[in-house]
N, C-alpha and C positions, 0 to 999 in steps of 0.2 A: 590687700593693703601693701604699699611700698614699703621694704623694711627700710632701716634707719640708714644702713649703711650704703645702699643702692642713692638714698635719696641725697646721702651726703657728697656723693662724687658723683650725680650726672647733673651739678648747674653750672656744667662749665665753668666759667670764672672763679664760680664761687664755689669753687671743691676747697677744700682742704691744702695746704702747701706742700705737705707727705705728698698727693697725691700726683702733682704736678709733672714730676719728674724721678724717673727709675735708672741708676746707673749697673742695679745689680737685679737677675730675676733667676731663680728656681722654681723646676717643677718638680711635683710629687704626683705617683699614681697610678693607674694601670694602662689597660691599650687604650684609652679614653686619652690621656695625656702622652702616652706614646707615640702618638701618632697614628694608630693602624689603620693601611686604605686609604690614606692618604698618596699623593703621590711619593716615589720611591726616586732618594738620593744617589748622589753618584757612591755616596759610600756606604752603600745599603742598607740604609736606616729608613723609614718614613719621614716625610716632613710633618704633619700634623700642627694643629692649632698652637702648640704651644709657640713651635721657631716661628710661625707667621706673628705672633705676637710677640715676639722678643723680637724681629725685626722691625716692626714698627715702631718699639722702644729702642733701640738699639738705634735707627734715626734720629730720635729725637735729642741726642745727645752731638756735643757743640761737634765734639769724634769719635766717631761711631764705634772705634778700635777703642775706646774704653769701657765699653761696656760687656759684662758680664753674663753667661748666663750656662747653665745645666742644667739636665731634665735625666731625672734620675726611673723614670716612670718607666715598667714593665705590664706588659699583658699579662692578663690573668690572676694579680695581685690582689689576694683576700685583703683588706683593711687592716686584719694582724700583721700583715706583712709588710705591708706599708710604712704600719708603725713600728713595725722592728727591726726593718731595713732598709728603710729608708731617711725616717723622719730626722734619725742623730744626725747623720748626714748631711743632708741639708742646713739643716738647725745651725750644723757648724760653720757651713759657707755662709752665715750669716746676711745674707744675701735681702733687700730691701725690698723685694714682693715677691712672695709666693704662691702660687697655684696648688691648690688641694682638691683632688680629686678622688674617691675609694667609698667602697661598699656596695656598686650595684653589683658587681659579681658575686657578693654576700648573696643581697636578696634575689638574685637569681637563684638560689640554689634549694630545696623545699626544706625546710625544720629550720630557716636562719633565724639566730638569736638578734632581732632588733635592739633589744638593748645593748646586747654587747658591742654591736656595728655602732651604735651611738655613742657609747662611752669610750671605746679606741679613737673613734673619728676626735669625739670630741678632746681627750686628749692628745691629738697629733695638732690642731689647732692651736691647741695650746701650748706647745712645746715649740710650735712656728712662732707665733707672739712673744713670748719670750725671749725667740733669737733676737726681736726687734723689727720682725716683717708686717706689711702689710699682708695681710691673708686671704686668696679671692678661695672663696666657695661656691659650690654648684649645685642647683636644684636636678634632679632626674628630666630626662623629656618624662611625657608620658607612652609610655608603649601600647597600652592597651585601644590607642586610639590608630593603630597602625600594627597589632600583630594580635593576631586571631590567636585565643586561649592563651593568654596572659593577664586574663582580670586579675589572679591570686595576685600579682605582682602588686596592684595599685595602691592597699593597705599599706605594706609597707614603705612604699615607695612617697603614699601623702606624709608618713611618722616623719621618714626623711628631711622629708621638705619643710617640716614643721620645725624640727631639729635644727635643721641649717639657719635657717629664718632666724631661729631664738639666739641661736650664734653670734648676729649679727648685730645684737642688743651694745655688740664691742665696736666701739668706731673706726678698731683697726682691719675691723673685718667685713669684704666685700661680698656681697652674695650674686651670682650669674642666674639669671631666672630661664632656665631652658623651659618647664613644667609646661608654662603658662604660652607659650609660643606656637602656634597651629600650626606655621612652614616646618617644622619636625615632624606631621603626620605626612611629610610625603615621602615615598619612598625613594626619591631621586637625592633625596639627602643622606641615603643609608646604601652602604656597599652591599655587595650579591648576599653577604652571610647575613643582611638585616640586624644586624647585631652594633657592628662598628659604622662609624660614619663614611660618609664619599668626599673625595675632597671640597667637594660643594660646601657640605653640613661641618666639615675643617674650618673653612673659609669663613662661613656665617658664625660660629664658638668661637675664634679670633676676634670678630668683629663685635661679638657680643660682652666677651670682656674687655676691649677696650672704652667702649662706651660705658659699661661700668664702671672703670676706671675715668670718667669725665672728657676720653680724646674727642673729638669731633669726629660725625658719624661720614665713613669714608664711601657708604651704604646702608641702605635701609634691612638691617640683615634676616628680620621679620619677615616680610614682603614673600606673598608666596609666588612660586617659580608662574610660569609662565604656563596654561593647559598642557596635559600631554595627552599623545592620541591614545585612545582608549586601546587597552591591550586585549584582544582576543580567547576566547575560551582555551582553547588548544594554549596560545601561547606563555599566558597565566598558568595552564597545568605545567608546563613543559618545566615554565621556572621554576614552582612550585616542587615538582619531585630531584630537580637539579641541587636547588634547596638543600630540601631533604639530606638528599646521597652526599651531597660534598661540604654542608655545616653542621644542619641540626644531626645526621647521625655521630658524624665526630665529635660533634663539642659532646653528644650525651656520654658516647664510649669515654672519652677524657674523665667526666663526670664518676663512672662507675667505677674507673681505675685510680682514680684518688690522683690522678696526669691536671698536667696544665700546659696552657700551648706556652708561659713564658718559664718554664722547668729549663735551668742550663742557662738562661737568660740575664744579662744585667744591665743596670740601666749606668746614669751619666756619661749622653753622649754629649757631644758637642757642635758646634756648629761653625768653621772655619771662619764662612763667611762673611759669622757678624762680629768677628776681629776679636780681642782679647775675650776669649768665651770658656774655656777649658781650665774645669776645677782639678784642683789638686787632688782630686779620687782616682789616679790611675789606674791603682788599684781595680778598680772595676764593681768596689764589693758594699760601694756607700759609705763610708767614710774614708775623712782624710788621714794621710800616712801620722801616727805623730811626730810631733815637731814641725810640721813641713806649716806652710802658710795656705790657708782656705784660699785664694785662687794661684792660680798660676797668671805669672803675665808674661812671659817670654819660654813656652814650649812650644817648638814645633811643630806645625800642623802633624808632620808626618809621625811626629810620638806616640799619636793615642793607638792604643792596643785596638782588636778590632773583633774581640769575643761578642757573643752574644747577636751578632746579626742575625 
């Protein structure tokens, strides 16, 4: 069933007037909204879905140099973390749509508390709404339809989607439907680690939340790719242990050493190009200075500090 909020914002004409037009977007979240695997900026950051969608909003506007935007998202960000360093943040840039992203590296992990990943999520939502945002949410793909021994994942990964869903009972709240989308069982949509997406699978989550947001569809971002030549025993092994050696062993070590690959890491970058974009978080640390005013409109590209790459 279409949730409420999907179905309010894709009859074009007849979305909502919120919906119409965004002069201000933040993101929240982990390497999902980071970018990762994405192609790589001149200033070493990934581009990822979120700048492809804040460019496209960032068009729409009469100049383009007014428009706003921050993406405060880190890799490897539990949903605790999210919401305790991120969400004020944001909250305060008060910023007119936001992206919420957190929890699948929860239930990646074995003994995750589902409720608690519910109840942080659900309070980060809500502390977005409050600021006055539109709030898009996201359903999981499903993995188990593309990674051999990941059933345990699907339980909680349906609770989610259930979750997010009932979310959406809020008309300010938009839901992204990956779940239900079959072009994610292909691997050409997912980088070598299988884990993060390829700029392909970037490109198609841009596109999928702007059609949830009611834009007209720039592509069919459903539509599955094109056959690939069937890949060979040998060459399927070859990947397969490559795999192995240079992801799943290290994500597991990370794992057992209580490591994250965004340890050191901070988020609100900025994006020059889509002109007045750089919040007042110099800082680096998720909130803004006090006093100072939630955006900046006249700092110099060459200001922002450049930790965390």
């Amino acid at each position: 069933m279409e949730n409420s909020a999907t179905s309010s914002v894709s009859r074009g004409s007849d979305r909502p007037d919120r919906y119409a037009s965004f002069s201000s977007y933040v993101a929240v979240g982990d390497s999902f909204t980071e970018g990762m695997c994405d192609d790589v900026l001149p200033n070493g950051r990934y581009r990822g879905w979120a700048d492809r969608v804040a460019s496209r909003l960032a068009a729409e506007q009469p100049d383009g140099a007014g428009f706003r935007y921050a993406n405060f998202a880190v890799r490897g960000k539990l949903i605790g973390q999210i919401h305790d360093e991120q969400i004020g943040g944001a909250a305060g840039l008060r910023g007119e749509l936001v992206t919420l992203a957190g929890g699948l590296n929860d239930v990646l992990r074995p003994g995750c508390d589902v409720d608690r990943v519910e109840e942080l999520l659900g309070r980060s939502a809500a502390a977005l709404l409050d600021s006055g945002a539109v709030v898009v949410l996201f359903t999981s793909t499903d993995p188990t339809r593309r990674l051999g021994g990941s059933a345990r994942l699907l339980a909680p990964i349906l609770r989610m989607k259930a979750f997010v869903e009932g979310l959406a009972a809020d008309p300010r709240v938009v839901v992204v439907d990956l779940f239900s989308a079959p072009c994610f069982d292909d691997r050409r949509l997912w980088a070598e680690d299988r884990l993060h997406l390829s700029p392909e699978g970037h490109r198609r989550v841009a596109e999928a939340v702007l059609e949830a947001l009611g834009r007209p569809a720039a592509f069919d971002w459903r539509a599955p790719l094109p056959p690939a030549a069937p890949l060979g025993r040998v060459a399927k092994l070859r990947s397969d242990l490559r795999w192995l050696g240079s992801h799943l062993g290290p994500w597991i070590g990370r794992r057992l050493t209580g490591r994250s690959s965004g340890d050191g890491m901070t988020g609100a970058h900025y994006r020059p190009e889509l002109g007045r974009v750089v919040p007042t978080v110099i800082t680096w640390l998720g909130m803004p200075a006090a006093g100072e005013r939630p955006w900046a409109e006249d700092l110099p590209h060459g200001a922002a500090r450049a930790e965390g790459r």
